[in-house]
mmCIF file of the N, C-alpha and C atoms, coordinates in Angstrom:
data_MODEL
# 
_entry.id   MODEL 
# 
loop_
_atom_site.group_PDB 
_atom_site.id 
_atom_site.type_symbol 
_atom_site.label_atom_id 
_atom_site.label_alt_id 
_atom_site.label_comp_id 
_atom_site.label_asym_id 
_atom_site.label_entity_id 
_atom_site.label_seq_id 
_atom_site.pdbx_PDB_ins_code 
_atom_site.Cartn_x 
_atom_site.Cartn_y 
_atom_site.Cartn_z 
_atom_site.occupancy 
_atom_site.B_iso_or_equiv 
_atom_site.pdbx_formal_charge 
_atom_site.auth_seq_id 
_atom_site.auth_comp_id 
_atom_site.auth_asym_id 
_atom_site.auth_atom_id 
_atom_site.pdbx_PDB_model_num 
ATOM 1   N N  . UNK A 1 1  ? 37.396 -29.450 -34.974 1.00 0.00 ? 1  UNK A N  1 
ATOM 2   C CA . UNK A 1 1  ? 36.357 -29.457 -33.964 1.00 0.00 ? 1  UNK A CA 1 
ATOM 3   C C  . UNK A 1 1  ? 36.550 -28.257 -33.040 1.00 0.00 ? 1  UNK A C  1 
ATOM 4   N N  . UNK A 1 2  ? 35.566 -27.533 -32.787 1.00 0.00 ? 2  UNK A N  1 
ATOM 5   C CA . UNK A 1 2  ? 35.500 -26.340 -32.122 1.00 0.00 ? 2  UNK A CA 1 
ATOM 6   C C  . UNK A 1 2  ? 35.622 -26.470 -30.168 1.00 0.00 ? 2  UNK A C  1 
ATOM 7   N N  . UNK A 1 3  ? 36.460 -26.109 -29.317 1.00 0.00 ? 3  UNK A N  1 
ATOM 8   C CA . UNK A 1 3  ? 36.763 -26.657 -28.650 1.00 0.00 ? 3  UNK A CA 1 
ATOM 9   C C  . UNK A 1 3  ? 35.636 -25.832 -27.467 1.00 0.00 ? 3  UNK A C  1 
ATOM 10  N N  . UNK A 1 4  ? 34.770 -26.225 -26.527 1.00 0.00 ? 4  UNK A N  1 
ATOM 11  C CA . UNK A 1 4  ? 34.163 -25.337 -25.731 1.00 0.00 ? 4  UNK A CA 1 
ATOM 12  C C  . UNK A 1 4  ? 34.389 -23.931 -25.220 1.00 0.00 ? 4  UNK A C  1 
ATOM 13  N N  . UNK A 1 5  ? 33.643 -22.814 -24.837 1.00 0.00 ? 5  UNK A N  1 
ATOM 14  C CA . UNK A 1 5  ? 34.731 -21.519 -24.836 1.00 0.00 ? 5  UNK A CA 1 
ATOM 15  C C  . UNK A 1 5  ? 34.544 -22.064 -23.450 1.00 0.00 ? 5  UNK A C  1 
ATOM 16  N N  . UNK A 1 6  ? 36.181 -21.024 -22.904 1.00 0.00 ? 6  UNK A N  1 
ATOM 17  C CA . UNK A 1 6  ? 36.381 -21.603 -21.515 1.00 0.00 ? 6  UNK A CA 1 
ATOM 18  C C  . UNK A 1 6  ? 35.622 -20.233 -20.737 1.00 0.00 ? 6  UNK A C  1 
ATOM 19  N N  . UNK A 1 7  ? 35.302 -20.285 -19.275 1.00 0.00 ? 7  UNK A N  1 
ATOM 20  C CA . UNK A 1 7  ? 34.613 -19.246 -18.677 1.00 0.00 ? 7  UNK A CA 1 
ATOM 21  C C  . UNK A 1 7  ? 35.736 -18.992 -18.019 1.00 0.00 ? 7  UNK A C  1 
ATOM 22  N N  . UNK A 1 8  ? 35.989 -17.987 -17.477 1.00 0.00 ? 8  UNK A N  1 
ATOM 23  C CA . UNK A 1 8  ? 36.184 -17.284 -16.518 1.00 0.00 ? 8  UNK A CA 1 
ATOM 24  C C  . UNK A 1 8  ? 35.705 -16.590 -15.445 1.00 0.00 ? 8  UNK A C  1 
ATOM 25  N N  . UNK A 1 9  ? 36.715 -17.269 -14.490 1.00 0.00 ? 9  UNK A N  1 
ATOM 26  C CA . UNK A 1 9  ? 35.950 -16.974 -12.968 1.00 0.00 ? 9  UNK A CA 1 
ATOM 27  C C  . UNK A 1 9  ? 36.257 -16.315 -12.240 1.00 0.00 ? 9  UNK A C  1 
ATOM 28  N N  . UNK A 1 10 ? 35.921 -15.528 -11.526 1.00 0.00 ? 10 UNK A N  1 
ATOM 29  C CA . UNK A 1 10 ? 36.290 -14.815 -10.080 1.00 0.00 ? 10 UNK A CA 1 
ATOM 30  C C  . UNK A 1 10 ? 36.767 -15.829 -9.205  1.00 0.00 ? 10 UNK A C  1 
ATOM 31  N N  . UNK A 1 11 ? 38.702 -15.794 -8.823  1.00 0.00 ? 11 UNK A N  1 
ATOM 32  C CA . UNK A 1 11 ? 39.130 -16.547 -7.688  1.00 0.00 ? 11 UNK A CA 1 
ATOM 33  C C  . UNK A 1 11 ? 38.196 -16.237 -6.309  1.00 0.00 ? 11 UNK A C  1 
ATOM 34  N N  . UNK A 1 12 ? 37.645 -15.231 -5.905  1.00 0.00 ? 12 UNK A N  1 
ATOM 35  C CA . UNK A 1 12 ? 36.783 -15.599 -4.652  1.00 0.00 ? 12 UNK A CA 1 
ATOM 36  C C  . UNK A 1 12 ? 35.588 -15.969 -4.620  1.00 0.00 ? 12 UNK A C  1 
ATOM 37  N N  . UNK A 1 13 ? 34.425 -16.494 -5.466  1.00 0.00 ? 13 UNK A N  1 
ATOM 38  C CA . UNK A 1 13 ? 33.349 -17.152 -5.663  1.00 0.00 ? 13 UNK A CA 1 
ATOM 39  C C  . UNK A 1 13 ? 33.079 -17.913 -6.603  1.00 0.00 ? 13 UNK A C  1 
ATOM 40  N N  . UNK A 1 14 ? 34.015 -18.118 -7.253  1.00 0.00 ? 14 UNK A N  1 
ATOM 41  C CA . UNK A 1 14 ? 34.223 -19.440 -8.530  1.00 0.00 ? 14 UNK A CA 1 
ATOM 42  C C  . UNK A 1 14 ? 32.766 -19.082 -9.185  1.00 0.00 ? 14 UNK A C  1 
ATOM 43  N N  . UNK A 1 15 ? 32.659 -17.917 -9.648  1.00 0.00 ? 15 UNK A N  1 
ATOM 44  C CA . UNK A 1 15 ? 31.481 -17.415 -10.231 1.00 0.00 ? 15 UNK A CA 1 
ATOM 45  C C  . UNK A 1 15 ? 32.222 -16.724 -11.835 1.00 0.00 ? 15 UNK A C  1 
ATOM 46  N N  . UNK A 1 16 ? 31.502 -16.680 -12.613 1.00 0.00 ? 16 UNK A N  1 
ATOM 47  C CA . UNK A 1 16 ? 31.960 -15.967 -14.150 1.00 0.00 ? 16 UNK A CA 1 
ATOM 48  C C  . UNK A 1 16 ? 31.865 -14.565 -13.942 1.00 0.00 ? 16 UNK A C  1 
ATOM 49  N N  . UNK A 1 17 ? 33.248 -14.281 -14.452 1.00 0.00 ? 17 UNK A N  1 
ATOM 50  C CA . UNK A 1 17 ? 33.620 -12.974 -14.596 1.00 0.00 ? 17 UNK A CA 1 
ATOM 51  C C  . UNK A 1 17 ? 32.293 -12.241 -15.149 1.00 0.00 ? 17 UNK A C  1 
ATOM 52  N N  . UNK A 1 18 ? 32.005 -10.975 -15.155 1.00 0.00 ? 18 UNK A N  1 
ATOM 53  C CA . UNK A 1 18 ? 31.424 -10.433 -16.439 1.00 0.00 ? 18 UNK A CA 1 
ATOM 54  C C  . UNK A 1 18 ? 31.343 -8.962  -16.148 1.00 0.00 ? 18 UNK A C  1 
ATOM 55  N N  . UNK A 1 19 ? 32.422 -8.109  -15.254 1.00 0.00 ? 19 UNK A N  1 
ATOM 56  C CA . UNK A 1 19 ? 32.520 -6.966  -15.107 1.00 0.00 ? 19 UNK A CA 1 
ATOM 57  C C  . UNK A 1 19 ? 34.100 -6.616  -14.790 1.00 0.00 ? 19 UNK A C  1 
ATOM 58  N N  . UNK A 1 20 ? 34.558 -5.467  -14.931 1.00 0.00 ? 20 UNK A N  1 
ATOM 59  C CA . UNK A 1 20 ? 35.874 -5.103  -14.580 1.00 0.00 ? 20 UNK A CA 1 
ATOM 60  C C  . UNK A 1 20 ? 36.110 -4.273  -13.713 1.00 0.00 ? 20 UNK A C  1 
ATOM 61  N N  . UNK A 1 21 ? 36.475 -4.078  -12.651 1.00 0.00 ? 21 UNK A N  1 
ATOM 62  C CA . UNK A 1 21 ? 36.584 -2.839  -11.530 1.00 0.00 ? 21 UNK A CA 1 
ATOM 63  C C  . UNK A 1 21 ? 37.732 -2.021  -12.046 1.00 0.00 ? 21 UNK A C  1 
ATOM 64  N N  . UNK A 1 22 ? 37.485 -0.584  -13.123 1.00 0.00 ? 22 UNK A N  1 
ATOM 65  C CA . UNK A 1 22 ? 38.758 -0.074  -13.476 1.00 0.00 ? 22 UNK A CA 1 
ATOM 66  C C  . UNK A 1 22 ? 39.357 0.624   -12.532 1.00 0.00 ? 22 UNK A C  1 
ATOM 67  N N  . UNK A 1 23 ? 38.523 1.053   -11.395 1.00 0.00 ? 23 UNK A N  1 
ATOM 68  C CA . UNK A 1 23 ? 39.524 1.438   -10.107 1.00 0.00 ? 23 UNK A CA 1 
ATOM 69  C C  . UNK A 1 23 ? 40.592 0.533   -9.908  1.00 0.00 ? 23 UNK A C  1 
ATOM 70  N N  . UNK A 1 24 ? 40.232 -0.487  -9.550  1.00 0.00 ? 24 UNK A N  1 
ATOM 71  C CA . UNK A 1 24 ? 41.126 -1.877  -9.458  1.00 0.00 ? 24 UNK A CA 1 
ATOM 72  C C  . UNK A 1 24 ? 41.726 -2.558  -9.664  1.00 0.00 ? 24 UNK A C  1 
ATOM 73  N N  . UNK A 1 25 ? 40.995 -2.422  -11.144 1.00 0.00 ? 25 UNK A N  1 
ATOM 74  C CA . UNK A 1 25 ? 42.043 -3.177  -12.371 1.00 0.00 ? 25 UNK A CA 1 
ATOM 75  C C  . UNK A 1 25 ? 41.753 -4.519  -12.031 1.00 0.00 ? 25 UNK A C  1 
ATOM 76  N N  . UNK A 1 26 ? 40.540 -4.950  -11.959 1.00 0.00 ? 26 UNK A N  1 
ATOM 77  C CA . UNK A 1 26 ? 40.128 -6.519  -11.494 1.00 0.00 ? 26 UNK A CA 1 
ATOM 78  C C  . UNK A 1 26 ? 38.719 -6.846  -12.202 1.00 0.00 ? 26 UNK A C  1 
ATOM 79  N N  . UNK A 1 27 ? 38.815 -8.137  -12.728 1.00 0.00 ? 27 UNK A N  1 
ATOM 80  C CA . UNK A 1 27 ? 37.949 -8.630  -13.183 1.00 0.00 ? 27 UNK A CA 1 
ATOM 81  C C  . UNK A 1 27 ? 37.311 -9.029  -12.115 1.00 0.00 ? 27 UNK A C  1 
ATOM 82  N N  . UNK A 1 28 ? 36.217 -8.862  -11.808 1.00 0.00 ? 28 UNK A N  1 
ATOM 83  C CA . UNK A 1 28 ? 35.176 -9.154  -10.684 1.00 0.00 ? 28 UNK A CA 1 
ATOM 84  C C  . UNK A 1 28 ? 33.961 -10.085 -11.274 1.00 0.00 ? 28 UNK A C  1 
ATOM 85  N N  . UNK A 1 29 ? 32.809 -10.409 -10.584 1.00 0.00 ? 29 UNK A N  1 
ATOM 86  C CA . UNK A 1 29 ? 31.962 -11.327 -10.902 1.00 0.00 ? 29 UNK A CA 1 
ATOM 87  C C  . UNK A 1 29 ? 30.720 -10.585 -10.584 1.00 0.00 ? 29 UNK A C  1 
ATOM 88  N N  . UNK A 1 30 ? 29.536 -10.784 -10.317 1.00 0.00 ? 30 UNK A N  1 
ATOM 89  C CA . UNK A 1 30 ? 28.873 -9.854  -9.721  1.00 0.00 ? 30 UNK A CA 1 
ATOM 90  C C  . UNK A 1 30 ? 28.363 -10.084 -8.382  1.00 0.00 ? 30 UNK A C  1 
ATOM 91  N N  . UNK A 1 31 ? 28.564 -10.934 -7.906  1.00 0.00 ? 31 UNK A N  1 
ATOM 92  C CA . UNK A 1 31 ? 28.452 -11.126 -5.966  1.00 0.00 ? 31 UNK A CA 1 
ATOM 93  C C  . UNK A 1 31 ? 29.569 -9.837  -6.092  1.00 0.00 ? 31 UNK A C  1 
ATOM 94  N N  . UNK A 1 32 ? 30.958 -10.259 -6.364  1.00 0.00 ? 32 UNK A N  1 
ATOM 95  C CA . UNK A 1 32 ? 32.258 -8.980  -6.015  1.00 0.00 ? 32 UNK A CA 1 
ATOM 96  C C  . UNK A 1 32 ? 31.663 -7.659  -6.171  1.00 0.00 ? 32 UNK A C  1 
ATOM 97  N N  . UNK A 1 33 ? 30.891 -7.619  -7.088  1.00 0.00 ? 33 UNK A N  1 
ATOM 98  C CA . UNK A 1 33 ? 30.047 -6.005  -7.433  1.00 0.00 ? 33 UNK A CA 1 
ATOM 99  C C  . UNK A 1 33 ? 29.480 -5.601  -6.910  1.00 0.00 ? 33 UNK A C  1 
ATOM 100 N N  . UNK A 1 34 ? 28.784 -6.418  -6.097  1.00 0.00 ? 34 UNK A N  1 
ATOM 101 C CA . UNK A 1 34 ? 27.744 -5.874  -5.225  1.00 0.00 ? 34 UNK A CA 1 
ATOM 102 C C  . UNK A 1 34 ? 28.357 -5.810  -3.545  1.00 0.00 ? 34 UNK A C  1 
ATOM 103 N N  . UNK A 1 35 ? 29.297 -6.859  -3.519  1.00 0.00 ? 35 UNK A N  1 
ATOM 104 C CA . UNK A 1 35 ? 29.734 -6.875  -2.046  1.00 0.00 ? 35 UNK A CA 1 
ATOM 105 C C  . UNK A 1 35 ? 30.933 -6.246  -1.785  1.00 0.00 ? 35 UNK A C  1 
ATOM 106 N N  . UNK A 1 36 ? 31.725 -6.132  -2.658  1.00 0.00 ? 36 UNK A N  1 
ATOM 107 C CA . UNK A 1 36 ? 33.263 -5.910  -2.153  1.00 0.00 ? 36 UNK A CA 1 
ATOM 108 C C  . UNK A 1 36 ? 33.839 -4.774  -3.453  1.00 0.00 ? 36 UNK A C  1 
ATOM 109 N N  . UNK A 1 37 ? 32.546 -4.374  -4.116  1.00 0.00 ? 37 UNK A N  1 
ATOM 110 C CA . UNK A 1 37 ? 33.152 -3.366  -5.387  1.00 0.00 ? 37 UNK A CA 1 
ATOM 111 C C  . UNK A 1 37 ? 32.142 -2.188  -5.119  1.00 0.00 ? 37 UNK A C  1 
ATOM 112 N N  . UNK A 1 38 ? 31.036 -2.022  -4.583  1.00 0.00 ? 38 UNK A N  1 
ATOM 113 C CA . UNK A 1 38 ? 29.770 -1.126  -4.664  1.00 0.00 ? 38 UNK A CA 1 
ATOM 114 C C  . UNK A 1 38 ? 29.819 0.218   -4.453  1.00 0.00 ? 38 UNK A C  1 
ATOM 115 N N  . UNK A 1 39 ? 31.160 0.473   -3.856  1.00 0.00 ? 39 UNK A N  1 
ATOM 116 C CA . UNK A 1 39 ? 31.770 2.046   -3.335  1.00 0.00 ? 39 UNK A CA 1 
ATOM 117 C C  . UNK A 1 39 ? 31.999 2.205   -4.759  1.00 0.00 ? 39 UNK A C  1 
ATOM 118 N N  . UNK A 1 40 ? 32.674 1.471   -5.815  1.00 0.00 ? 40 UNK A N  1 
ATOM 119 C CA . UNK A 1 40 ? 33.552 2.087   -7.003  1.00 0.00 ? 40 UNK A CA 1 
ATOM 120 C C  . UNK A 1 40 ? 32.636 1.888   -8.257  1.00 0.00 ? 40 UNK A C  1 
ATOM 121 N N  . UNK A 1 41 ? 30.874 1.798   -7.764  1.00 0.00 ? 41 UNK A N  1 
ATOM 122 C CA . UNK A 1 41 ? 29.787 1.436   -8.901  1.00 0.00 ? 41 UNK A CA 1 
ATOM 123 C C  . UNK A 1 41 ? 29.982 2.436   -10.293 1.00 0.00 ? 41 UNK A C  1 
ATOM 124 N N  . UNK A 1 42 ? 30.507 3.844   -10.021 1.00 0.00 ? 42 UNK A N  1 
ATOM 125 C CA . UNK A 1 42 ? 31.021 4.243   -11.312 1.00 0.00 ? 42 UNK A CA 1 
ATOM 126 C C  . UNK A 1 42 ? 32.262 4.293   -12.029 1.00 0.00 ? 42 UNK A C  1 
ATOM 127 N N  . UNK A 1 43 ? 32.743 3.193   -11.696 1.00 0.00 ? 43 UNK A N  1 
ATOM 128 C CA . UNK A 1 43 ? 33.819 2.592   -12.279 1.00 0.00 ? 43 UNK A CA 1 
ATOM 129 C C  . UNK A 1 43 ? 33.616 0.970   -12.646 1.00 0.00 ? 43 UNK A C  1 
ATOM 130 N N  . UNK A 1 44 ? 32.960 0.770   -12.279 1.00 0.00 ? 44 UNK A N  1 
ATOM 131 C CA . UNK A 1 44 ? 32.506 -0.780  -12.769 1.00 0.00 ? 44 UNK A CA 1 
ATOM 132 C C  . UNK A 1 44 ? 31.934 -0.897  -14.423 1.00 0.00 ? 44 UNK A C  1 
ATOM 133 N N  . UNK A 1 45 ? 32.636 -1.795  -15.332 1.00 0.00 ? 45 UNK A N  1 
ATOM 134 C CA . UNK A 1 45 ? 32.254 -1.786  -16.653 1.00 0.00 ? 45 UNK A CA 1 
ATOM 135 C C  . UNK A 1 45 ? 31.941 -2.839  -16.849 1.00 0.00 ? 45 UNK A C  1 
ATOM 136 N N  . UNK A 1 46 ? 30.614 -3.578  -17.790 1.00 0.00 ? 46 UNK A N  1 
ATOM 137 C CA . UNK A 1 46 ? 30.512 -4.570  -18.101 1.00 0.00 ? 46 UNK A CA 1 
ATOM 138 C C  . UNK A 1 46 ? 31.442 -5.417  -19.350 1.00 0.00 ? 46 UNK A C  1 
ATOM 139 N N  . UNK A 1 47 ? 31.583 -6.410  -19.403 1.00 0.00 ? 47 UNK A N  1 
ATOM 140 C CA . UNK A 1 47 ? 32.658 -7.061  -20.303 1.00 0.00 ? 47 UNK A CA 1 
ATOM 141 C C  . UNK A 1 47 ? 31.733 -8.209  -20.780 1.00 0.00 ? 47 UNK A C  1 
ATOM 142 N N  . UNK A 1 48 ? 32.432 -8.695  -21.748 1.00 0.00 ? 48 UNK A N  1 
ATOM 143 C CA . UNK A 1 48 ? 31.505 -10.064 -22.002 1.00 0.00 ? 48 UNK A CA 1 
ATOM 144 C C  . UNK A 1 48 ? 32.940 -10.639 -22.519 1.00 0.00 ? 48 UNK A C  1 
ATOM 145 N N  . UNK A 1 49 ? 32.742 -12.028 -22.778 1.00 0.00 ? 49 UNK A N  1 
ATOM 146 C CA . UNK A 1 49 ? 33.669 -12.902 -23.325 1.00 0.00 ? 49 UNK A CA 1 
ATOM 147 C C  . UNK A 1 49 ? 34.458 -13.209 -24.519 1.00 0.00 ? 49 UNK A C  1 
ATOM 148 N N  . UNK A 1 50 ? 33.973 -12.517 -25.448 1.00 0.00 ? 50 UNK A N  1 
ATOM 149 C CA . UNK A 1 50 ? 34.619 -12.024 -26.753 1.00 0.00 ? 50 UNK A CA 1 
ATOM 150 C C  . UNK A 1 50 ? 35.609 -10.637 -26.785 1.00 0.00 ? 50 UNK A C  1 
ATOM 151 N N  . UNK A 1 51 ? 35.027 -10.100 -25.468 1.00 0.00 ? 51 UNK A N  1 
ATOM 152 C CA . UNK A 1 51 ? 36.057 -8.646  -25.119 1.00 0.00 ? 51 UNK A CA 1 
ATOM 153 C C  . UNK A 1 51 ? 37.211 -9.179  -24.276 1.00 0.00 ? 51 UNK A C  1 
ATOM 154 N N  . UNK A 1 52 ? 37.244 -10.100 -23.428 1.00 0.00 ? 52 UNK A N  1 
ATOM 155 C CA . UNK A 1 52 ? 37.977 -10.997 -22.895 1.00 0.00 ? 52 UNK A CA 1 
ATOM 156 C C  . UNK A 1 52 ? 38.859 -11.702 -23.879 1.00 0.00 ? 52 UNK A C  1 
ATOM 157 N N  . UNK A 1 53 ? 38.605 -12.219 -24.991 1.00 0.00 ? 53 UNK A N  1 
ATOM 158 C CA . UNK A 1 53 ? 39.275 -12.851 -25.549 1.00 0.00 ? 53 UNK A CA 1 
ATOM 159 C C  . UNK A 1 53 ? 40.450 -12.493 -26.312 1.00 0.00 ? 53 UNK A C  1 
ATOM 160 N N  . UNK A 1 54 ? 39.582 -10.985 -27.252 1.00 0.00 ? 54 UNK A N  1 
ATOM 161 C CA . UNK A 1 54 ? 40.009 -10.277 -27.580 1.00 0.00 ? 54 UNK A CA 1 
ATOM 162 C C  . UNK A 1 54 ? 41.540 -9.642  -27.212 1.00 0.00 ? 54 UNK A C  1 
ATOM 163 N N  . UNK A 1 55 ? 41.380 -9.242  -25.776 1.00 0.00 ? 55 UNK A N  1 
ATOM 164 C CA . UNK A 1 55 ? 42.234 -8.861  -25.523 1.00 0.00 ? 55 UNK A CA 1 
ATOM 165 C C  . UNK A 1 55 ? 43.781 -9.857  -25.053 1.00 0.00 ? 55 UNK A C  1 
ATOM 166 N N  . UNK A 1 56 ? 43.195 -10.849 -24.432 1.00 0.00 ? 56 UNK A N  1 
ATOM 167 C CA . UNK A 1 56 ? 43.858 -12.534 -24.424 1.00 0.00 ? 56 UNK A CA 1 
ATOM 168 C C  . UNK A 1 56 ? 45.153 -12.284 -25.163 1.00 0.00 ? 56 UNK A C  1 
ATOM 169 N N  . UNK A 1 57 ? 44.280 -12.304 -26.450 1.00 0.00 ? 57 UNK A N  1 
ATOM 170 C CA . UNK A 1 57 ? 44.878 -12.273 -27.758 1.00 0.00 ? 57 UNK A CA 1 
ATOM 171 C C  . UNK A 1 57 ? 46.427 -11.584 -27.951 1.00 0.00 ? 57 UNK A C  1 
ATOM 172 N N  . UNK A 1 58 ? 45.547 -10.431 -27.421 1.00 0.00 ? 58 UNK A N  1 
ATOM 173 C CA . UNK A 1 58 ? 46.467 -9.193  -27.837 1.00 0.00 ? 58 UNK A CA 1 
ATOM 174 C C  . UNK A 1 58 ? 47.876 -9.518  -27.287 1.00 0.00 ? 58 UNK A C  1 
ATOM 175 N N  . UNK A 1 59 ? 47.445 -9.323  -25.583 1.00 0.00 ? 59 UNK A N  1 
ATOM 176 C CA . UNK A 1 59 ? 48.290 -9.650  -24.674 1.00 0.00 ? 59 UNK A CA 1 
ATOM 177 C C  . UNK A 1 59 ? 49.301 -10.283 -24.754 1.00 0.00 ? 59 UNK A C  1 
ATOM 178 N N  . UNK A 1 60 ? 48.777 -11.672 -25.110 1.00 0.00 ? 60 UNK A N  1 
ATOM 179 C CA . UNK A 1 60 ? 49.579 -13.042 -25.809 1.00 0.00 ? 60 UNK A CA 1 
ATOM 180 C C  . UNK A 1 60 ? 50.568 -12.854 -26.784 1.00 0.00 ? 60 UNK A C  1 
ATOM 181 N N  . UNK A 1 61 ? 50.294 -11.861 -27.940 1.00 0.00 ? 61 UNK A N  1 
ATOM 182 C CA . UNK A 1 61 ? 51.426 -11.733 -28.842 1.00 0.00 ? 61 UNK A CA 1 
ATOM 183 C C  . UNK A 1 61 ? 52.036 -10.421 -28.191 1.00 0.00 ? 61 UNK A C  1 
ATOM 184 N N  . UNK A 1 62 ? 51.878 -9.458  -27.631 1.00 0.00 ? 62 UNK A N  1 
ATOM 185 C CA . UNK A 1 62 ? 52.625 -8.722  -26.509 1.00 0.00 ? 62 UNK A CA 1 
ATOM 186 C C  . UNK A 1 62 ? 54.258 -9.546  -25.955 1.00 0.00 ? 62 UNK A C  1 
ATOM 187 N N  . UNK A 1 63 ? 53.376 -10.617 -25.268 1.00 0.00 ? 63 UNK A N  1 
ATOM 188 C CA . UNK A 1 63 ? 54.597 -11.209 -24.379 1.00 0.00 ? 63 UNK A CA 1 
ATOM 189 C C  . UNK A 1 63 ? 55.087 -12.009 -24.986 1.00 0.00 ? 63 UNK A C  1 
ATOM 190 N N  . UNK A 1 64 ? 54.595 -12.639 -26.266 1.00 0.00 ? 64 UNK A N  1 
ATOM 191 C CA . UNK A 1 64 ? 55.287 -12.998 -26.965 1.00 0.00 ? 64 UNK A CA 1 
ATOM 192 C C  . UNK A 1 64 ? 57.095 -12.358 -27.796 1.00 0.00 ? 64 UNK A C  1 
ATOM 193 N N  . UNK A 1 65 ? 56.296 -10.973 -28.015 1.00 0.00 ? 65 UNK A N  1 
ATOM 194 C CA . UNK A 1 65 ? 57.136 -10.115 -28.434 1.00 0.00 ? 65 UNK A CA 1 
ATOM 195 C C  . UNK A 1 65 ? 58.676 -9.782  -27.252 1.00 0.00 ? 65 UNK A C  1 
ATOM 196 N N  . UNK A 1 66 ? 58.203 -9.812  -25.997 1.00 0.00 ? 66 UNK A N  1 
ATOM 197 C CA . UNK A 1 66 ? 58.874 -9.346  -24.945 1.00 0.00 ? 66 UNK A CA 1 
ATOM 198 C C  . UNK A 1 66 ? 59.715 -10.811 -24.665 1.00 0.00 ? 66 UNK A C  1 
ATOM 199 N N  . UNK A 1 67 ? 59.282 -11.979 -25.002 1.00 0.00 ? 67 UNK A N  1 
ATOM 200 C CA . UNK A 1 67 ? 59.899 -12.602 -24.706 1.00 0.00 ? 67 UNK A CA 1 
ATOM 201 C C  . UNK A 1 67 ? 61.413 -13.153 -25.506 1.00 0.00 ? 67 UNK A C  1 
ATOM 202 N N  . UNK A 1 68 ? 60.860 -12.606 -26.805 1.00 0.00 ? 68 UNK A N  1 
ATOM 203 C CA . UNK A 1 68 ? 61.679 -12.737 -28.180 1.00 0.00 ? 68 UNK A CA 1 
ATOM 204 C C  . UNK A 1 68 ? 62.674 -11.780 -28.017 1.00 0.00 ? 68 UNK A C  1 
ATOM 205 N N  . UNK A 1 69 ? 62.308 -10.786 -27.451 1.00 0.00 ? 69 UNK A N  1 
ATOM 206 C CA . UNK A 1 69 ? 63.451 -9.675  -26.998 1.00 0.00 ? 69 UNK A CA 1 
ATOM 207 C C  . UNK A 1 69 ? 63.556 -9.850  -26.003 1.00 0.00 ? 69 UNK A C  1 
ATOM 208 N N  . UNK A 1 70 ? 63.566 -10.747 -24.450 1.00 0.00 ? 70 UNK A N  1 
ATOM 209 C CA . UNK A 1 70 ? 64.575 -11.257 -23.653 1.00 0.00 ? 70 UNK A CA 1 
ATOM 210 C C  . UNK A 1 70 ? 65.838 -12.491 -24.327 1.00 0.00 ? 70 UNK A C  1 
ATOM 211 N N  . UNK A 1 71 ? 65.186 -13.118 -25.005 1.00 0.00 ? 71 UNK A N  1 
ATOM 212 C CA . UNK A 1 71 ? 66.347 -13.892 -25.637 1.00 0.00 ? 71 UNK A CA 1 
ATOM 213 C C  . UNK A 1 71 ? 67.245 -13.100 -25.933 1.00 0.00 ? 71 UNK A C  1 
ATOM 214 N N  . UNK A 1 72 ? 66.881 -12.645 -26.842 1.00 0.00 ? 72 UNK A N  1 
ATOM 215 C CA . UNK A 1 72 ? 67.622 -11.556 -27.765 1.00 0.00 ? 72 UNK A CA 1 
ATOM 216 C C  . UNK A 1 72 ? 69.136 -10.997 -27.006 1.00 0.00 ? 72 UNK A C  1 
ATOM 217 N N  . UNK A 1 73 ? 68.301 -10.643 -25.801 1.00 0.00 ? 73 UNK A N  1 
ATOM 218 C CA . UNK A 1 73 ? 69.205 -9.844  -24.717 1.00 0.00 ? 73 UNK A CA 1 
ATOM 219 C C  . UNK A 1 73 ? 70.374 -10.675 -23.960 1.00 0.00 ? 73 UNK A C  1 
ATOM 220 N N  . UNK A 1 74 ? 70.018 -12.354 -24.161 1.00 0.00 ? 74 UNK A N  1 
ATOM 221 C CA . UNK A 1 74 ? 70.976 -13.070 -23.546 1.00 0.00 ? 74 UNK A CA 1 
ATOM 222 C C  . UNK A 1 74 ? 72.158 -13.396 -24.240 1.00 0.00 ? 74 UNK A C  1 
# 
């Protein structure tokens, strides 16, 4: 059974992500885009949720890896 996709939200308006501030390095929402990101509008990229996931992904076996080599190290 296919489990609902989960959303993601902006911690300051419990609104769905769907842009990235690469000045910032922050997933923003778009109230954040317009109110608290609008100086850095050519740096703002749109994302969608499969690019999100995507990278999840990646990440996930990343620290996976890092974590296999902290053991390692003990």
């Amino acid at each position: 059974m296919n489990s609902p996709p989960t959303m993601i939200v902006c911690d300051k308006h419990k609104k769905e992500v769907s842009f990235l501030c690469a000045k910032d390095n922050e997933l923003i929402c778009g109230i954040c885009a317009i109110k608290d990101h609008s100086s850095h509008i050519q740096e703002i990229k749109e994302i969608t949720v499969d690019q999100l996931k995507k990278h999840s992904t990646l990440l996930s076996g990343h620290l996976d890896k890092i974590e296999d080599h902290l053991r390692k190290l003990k």
